[in-house]
C-alpha positions as CSV (number, residue, x, y, z in Angstrom):
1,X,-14.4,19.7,28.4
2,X,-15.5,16.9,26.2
3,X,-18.2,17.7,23.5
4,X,-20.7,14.9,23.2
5,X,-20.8,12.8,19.9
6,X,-24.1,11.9,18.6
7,X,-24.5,8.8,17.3
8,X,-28.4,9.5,16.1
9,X,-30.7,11.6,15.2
10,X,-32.8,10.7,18.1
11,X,-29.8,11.5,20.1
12,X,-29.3,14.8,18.4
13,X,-32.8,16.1,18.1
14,X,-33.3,17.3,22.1
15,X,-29.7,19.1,21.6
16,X,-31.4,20.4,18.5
17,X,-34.7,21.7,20.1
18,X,-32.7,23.0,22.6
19,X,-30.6,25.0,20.5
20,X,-33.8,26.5,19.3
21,X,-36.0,28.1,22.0
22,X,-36.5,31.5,20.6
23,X,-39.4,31.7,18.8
24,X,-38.4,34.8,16.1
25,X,-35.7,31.8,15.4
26,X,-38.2,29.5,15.1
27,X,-40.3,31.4,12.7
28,X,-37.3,32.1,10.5
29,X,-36.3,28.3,10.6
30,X,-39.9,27.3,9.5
31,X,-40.5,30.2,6.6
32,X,-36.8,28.8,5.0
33,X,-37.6,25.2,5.4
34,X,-41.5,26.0,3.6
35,X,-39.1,28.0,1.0
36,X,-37.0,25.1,0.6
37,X,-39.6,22.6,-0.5
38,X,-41.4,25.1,-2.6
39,X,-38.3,26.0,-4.6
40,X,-37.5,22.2,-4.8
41,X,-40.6,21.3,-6.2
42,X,-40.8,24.7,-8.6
43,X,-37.0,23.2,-9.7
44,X,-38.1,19.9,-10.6
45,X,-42.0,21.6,-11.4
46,X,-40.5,23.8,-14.1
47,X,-37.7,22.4,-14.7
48,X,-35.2,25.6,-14.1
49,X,-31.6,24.7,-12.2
50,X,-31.5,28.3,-10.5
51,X,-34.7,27.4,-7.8
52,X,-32.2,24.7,-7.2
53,X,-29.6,27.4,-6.5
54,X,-31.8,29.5,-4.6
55,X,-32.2,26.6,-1.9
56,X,-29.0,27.2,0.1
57,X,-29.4,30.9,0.8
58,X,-33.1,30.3,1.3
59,X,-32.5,27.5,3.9
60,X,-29.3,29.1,5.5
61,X,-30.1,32.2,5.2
62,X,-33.5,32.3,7.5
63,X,-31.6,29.7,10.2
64,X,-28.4,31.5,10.3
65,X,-30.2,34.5,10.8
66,X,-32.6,33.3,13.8
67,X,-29.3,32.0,15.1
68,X,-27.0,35.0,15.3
69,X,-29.6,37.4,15.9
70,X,-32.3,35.9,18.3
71,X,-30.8,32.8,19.7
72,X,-27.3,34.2,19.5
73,X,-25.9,30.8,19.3
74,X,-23.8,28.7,16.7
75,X,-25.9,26.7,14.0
76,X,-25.6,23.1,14.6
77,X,-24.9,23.0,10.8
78,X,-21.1,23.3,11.7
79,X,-20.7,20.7,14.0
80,X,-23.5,18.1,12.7
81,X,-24.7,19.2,8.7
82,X,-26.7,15.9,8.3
83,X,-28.3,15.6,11.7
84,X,-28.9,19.2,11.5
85,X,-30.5,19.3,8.2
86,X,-32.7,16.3,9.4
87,X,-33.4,18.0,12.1
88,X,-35.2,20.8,10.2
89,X,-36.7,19.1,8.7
90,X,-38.3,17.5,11.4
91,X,-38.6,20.9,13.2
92,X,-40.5,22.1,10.0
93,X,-42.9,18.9,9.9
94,X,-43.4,19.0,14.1
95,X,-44.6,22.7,13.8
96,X,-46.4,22.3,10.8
97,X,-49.0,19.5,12.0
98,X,-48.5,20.8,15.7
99,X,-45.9,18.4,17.5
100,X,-44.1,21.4,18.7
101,X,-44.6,25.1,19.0
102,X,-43.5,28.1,17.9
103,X,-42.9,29.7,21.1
104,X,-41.8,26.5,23.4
């Protein structure tokens, strides 16, 4: 079986949504998104490299664990890192001003 190339991240973002259904998942993906920007801007706010450290584990580590232990699925991260990144952020913005749920 072929895998599908996506070309865009209009192309990729249904595969994405799909990929996240589970709503503890979702949770986690939004709490380490919100932790991501808030770390960013305490980075640049205070002016302190290690909240720019923190921001991997804080981002990976809430997806990876909605992943493997409520969607028990892969992270599109592997396969797609930009499109999947984009597509948090997305995710993250969509829930936040209501575009999508939590629980779809």
């Amino acid at each position: 079986m072929t895998e599908k190339k996506y070309k865009t991240l209009n192309q990729f973002y249904p595969f994405y949504l799909s990929e996240h259904q589970n709503k503890t998942s979702r949770v986690l993906h939004f709490i380490g998104t919100g932790l991501v920007f808030i770390s960013l801007f305490s980075a640049i706010l205070f002016h302190d490299w290690r909240f720019f450290a923190a921001i991997p584990f804080l981002g990976y580590g809430f997806a990876w664990v909605g992943h493997f232990f409520f969607e028990k699925n892969k992270p599109a991260t592997f396969q797609y890192p930009l499109f999947s990144l984009l597509s948090d952020f997305k995710l993250f913005f969509d829930l936040l001003f209501g575009r999508q749920k939590f629980n779809p």
